[in-house]
Each structure stands twice: as C-alpha cells, then as structure tokens.
C-alpha positions, 0 to 999 in steps of 0.5 A: 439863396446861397448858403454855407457850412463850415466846422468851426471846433470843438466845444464843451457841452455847457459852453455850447448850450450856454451860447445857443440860449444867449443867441435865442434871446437875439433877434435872428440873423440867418447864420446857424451854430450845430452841434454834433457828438460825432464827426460824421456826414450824418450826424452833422446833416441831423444837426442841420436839419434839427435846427430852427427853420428860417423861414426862407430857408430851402432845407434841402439846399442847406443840406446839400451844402453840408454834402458838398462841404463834406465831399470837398473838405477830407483833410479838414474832416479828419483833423477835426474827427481827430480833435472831437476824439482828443477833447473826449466825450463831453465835448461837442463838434461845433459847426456853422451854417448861414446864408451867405448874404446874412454871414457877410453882415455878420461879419460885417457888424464884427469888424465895424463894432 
C-alpha cells in the first residue's frame, strides 16, 4: 500500500477539534488529519503515530512518508514553519496523511458530489 503526507495550513485549536469529532461521527475512509503545535519532523511524526491505526495500515511506512516528505519538501517546510509562528499560539499546523487509493476516492466523491 502506498501512502502520502502532505501540510495542509494552519488552523485555530477549536476549529480543528471540531472537524475531527465531525470525522469520527463518519464512517473511515483511510485518509487522516493531524495536528501538530509545532512545525518540526518530530512533532509531526508524533502526531502520525498518535493517530487511530487503521487496520491496514503499516505504521512504519506512513512514517516513512512523513520523513520522506520532510526531506524533500524544505521550502514548503519553512513557509508553513513561518505561518504556524504568525497565527500565534492557539493555532495548530494541520497536515494530512492517506493512503493513496482512499485519498483518490475521496477526492473523487468531492468533484463528483
């Protein structure tokens, strides 16, 4: 199975709590949302591993996902590093992680709907 991370933005605490109880009320679907206060490989890999596992889920390769991103993704790094530190502190660096087939579908249903 293929996964995929990417940074999203940058959201207030509540609004972010409030769309993660929305998402559990639905049925899963393989695509994640985590948060993190801070923008840095660690906290974000936390956040990975901190989420619901799915069952078919290889952990350890999610997280190499997230390293990978990392590695690969400098500037973007640092532009959302710098808009985490502009929104202040009751805000949360927001980022999502899928698997890649799950991801397509959802997306999918999006433009369909």
């Amino acid at each position: 199975m293929s996964y995929t991370f990417d940074i999203l933005g940058v959201s207030p605490i509540l609004y972010f709590f409030n769309q993660q109880q929305d998402r559990k009320q639905k049925q899963p679907t393989g695509v994640e949302y985590v948060a993190s206060y801070k923008c840095s490989l660690d906290a974000l890999i936390q956040s990975v591993e901190n989420i619901s596992p799915n069952p078919s889920w290889d952990i350890d390769k999610v997280v190499d996902t997230v390293i990978k991103f990392w590695m690969h993704n400098s500037e973007s790094i640092e532009y959302w590093k710098a808009r985490l530190k502009d929104a202040g502190r009751e805000n949360l660096l927001v980022g999502r992680v899928a698997d890649v087939n799950s991801l397509r579908t959802e997306l999918e249903l999006l433009f369909d709907g």
